[in-house]
VMD Tcl script that builds the backbone (N, CA, C; Angstrom):
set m [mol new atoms 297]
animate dup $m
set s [atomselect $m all]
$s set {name element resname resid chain x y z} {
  {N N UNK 1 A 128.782 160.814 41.642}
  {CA C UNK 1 A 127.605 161.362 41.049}
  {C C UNK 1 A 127.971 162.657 40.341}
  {N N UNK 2 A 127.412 162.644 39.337}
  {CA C UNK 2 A 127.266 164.186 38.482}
  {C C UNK 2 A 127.271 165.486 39.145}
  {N N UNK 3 A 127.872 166.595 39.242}
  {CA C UNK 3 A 127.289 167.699 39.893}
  {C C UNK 3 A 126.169 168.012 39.098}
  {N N UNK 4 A 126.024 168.186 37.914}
  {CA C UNK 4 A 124.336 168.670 37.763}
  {C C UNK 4 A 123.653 167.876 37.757}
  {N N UNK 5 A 123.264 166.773 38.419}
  {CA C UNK 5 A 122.502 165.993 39.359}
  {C C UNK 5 A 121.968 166.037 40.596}
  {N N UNK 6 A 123.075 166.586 41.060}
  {CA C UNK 6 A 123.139 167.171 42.685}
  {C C UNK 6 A 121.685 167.679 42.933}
  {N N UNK 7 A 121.035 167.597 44.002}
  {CA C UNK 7 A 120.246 168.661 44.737}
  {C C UNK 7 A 120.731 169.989 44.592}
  {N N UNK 8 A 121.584 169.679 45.574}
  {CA C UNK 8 A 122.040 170.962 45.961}
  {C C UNK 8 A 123.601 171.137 45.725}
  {N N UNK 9 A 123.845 172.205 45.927}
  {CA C UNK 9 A 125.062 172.904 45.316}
  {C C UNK 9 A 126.686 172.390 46.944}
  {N N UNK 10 A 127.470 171.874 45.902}
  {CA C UNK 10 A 128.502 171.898 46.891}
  {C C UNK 10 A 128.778 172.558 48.097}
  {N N UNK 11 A 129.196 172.865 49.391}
  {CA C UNK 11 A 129.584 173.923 50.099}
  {C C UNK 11 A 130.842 173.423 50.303}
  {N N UNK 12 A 131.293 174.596 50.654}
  {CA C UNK 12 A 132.704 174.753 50.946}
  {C C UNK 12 A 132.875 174.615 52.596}
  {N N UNK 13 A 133.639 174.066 53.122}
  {CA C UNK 13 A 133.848 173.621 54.730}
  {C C UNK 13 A 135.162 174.044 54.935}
  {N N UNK 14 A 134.829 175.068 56.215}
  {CA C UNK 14 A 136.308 175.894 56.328}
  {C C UNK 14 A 136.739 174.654 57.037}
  {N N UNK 15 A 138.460 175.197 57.256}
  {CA C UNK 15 A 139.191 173.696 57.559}
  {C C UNK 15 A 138.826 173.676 58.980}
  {N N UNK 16 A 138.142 174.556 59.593}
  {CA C UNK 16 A 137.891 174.550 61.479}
  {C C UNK 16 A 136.585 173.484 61.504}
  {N N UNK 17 A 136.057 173.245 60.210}
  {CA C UNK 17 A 134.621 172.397 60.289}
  {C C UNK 17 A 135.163 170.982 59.612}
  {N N UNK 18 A 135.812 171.016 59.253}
  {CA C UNK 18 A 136.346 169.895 58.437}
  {C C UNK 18 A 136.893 169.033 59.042}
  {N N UNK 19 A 137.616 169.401 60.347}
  {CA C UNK 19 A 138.152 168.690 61.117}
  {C C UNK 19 A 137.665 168.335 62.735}
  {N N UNK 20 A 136.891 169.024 62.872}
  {CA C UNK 20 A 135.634 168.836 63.793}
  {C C UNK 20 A 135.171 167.476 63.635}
  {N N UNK 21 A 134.644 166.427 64.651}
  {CA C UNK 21 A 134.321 165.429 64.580}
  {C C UNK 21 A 132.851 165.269 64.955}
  {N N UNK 22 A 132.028 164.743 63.978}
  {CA C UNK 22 A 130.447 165.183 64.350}
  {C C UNK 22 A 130.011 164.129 65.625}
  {N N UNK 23 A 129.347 165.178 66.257}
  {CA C UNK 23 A 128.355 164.855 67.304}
  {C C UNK 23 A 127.298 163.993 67.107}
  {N N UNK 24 A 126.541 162.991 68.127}
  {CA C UNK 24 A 125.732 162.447 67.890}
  {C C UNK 24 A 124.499 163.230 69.163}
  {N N UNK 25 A 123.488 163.359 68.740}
  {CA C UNK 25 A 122.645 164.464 69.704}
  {C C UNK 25 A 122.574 162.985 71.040}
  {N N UNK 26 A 122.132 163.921 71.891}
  {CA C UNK 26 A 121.792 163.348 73.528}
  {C C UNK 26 A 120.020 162.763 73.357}
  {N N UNK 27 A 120.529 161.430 73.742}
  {CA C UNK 27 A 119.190 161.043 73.919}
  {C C UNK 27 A 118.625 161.148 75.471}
  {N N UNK 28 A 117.227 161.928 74.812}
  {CA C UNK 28 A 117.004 162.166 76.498}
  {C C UNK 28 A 116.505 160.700 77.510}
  {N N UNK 29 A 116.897 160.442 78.886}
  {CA C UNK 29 A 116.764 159.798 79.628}
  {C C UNK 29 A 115.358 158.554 79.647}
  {N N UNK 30 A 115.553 157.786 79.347}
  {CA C UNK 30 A 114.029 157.438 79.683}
  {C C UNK 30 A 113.202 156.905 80.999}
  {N N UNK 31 A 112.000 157.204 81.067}
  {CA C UNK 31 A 112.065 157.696 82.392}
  {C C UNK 31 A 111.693 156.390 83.494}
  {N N UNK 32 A 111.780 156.327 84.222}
  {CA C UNK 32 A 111.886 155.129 85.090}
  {C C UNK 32 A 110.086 154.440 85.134}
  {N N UNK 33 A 110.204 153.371 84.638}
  {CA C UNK 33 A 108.551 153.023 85.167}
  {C C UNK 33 A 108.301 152.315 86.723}
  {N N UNK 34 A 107.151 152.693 87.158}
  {CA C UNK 34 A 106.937 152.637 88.625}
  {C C UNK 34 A 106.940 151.132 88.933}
  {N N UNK 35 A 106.746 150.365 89.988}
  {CA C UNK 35 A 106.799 149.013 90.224}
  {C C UNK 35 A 105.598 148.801 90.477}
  {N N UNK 36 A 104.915 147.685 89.466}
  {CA C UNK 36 A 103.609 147.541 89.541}
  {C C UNK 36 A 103.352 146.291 90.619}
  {N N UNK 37 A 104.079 145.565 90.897}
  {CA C UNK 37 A 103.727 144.275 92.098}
  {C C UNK 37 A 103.009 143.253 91.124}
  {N N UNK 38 A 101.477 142.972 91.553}
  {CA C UNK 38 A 101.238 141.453 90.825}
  {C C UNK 38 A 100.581 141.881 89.851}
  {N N UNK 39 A 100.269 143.396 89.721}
  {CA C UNK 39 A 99.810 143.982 88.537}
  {C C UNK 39 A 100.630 143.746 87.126}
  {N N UNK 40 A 102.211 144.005 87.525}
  {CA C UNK 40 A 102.898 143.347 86.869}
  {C C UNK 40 A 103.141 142.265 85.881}
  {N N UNK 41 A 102.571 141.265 86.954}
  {CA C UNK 41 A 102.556 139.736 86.254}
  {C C UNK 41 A 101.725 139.639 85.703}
  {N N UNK 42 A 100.493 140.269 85.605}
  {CA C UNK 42 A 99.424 139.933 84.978}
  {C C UNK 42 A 99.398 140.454 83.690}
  {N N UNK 43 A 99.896 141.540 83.653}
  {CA C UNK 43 A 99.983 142.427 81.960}
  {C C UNK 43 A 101.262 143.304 82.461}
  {N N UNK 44 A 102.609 142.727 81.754}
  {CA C UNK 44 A 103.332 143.034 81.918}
  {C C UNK 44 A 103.463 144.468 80.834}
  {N N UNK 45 A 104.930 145.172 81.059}
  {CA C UNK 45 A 105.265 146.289 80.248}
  {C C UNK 45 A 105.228 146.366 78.735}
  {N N UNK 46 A 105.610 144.681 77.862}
  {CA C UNK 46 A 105.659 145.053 76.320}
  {C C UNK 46 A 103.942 144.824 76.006}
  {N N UNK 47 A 103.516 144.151 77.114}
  {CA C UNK 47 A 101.967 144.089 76.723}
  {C C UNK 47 A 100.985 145.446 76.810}
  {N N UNK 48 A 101.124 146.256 77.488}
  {CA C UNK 48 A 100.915 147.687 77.836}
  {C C UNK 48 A 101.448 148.454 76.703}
  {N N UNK 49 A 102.652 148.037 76.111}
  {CA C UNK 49 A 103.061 149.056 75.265}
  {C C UNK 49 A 102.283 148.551 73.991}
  {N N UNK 50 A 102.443 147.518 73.689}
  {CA C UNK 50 A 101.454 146.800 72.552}
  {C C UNK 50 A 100.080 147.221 72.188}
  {N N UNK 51 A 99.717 147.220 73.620}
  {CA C UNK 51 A 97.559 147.722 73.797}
  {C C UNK 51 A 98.036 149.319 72.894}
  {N N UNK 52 A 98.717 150.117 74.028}
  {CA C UNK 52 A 98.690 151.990 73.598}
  {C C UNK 52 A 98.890 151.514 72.190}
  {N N UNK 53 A 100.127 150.986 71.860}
  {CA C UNK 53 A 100.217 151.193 70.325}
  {C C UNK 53 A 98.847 150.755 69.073}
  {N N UNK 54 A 98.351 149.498 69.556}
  {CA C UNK 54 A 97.120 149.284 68.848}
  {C C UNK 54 A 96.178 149.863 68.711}
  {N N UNK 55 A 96.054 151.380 69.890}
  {CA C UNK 55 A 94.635 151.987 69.899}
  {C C UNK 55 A 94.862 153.019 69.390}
  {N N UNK 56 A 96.656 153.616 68.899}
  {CA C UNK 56 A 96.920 154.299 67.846}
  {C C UNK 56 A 96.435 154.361 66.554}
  {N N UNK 57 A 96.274 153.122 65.833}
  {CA C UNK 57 A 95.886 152.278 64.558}
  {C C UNK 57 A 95.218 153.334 64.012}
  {N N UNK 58 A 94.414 153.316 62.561}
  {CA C UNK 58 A 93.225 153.816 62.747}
  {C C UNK 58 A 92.440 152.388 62.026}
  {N N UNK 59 A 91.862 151.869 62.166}
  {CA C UNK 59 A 90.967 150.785 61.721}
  {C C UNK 59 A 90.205 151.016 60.636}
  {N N UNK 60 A 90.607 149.832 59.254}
  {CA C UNK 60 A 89.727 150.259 58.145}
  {C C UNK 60 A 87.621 149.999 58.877}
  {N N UNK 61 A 87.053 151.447 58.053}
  {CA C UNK 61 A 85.900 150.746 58.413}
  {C C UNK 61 A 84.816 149.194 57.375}
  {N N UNK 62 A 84.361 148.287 57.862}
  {CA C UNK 62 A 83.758 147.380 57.435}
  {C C UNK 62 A 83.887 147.775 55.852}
  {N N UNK 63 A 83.149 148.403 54.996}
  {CA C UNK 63 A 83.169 148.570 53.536}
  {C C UNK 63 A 84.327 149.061 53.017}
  {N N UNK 64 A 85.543 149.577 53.852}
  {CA C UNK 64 A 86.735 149.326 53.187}
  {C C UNK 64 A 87.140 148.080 53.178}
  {N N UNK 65 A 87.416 147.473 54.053}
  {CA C UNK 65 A 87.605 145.862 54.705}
  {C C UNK 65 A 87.165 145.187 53.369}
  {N N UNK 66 A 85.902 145.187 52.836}
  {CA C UNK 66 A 85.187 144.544 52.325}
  {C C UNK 66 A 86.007 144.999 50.533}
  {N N UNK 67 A 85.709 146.198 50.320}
  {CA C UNK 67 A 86.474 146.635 48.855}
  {C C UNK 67 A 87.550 145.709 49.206}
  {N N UNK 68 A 88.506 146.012 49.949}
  {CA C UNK 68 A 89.887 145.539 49.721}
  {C C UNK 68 A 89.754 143.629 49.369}
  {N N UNK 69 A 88.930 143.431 50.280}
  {CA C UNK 69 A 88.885 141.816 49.977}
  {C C UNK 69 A 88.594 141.725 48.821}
  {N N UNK 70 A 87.519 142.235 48.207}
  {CA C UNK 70 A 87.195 142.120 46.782}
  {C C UNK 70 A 88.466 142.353 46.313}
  {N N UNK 71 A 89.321 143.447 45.815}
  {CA C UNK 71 A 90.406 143.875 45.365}
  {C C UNK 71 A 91.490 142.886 45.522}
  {N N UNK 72 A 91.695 142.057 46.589}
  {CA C UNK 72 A 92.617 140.948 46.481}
  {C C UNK 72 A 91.882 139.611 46.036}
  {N N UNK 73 A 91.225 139.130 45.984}
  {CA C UNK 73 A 90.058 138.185 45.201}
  {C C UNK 73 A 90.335 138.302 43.745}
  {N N UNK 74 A 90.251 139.343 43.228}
  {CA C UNK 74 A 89.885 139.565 41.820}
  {C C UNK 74 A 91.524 139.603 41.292}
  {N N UNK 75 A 92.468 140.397 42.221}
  {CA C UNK 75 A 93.602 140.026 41.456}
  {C C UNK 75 A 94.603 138.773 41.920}
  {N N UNK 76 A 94.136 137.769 42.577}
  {CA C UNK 76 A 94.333 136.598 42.867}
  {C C UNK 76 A 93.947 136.369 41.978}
  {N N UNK 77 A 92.557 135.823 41.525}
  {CA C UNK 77 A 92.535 135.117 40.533}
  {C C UNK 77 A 93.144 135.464 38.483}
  {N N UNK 78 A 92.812 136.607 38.713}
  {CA C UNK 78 A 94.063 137.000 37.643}
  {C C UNK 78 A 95.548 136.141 37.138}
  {N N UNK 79 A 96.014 136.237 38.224}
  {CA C UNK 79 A 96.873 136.030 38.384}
  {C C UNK 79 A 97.611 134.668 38.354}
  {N N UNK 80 A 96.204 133.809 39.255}
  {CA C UNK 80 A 96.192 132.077 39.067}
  {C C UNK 80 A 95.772 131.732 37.618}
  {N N UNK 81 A 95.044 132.766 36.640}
  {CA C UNK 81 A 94.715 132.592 35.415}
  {C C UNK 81 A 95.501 133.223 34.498}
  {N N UNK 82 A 96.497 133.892 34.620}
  {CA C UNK 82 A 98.250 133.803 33.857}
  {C C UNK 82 A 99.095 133.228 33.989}
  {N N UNK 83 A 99.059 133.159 34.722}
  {CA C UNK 83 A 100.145 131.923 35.246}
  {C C UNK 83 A 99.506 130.429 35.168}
  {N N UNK 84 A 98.317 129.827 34.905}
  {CA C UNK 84 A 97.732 129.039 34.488}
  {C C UNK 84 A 97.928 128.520 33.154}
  {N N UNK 85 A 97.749 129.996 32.587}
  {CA C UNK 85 A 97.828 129.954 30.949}
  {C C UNK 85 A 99.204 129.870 30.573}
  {N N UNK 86 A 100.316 130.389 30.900}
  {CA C UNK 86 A 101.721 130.350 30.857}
  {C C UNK 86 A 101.753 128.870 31.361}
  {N N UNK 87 A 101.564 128.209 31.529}
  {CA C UNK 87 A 102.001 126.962 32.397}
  {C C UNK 87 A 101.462 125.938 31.275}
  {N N UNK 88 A 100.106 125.717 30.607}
  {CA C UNK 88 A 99.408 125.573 30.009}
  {C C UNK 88 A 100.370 125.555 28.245}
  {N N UNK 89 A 100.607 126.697 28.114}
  {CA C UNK 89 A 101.140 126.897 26.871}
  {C C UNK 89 A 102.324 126.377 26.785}
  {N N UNK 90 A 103.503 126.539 27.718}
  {CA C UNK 90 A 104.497 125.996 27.915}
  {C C UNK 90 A 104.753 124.364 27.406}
  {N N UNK 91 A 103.671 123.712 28.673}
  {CA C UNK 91 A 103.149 122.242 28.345}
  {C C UNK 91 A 103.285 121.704 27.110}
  {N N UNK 92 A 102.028 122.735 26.043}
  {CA C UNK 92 A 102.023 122.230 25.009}
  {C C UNK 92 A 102.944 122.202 24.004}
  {N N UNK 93 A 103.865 123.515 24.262}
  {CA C UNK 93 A 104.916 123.895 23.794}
  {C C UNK 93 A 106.112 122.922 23.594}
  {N N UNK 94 A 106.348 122.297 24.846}
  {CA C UNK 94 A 107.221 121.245 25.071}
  {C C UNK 94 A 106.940 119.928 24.639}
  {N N UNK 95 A 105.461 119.701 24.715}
  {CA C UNK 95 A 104.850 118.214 23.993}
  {C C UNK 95 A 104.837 118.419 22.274}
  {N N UNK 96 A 104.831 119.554 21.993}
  {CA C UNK 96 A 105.166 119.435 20.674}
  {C C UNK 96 A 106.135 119.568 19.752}
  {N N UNK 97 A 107.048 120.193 20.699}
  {CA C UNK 97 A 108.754 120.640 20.414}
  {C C UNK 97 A 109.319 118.554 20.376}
  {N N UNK 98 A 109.171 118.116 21.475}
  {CA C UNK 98 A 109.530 116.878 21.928}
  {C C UNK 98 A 109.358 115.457 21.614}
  {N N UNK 99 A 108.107 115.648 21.818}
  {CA C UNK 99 A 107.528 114.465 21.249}
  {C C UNK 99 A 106.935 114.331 19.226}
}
mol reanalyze $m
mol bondsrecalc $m
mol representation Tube
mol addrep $m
């Protein structure tokens, strides 16, 4: 890459850093989960982690829901109607090149 492209400006690495071999940081421990018994079996750990994570979400409300459907509707059909027409023209293109 270009240096005047760069972000940022070269640094210079004394040879005591240069030859240093980089570290990867410590991941901290994770922490032991308790033993649930038949609680367990019933809703196990990735299912628990699944629920917390879903109630993270934030949920579109109903009239966003609703715009967006419109918004994919309208450019669906767009889309089935260029590619319609490209398909269409082609056709004729070829029946008259051909035949």
């Amino acid at each position: 890459m270009n240096r005047q492209l760069r972000r940022h400006p070269v640094r210079q690495q004394s040879a005591k850093q240069a030859q240093a071999p980089a570290r990867l940081p410590k991941l901290a421990p994770q922490a032991a989960r308790p033993d649930q018994g038949w609680k367990g079996l019933v809703r196990p750990y990735w299912m628990q982690d699944i629920l917390s994570e879903l109630r993270k979400v934030t949920w579109p409300t109903r009239q966003e829901a609703w715009n967006l459907t419109i918004v994919v509707i309208v450019i669906s059909a767009a889309m089935g109607l260029l590619l319609g027409g490209t398909d269409v023209f082609f056709s004729w293109l070829i029946e008259h090149i051909l035949f």
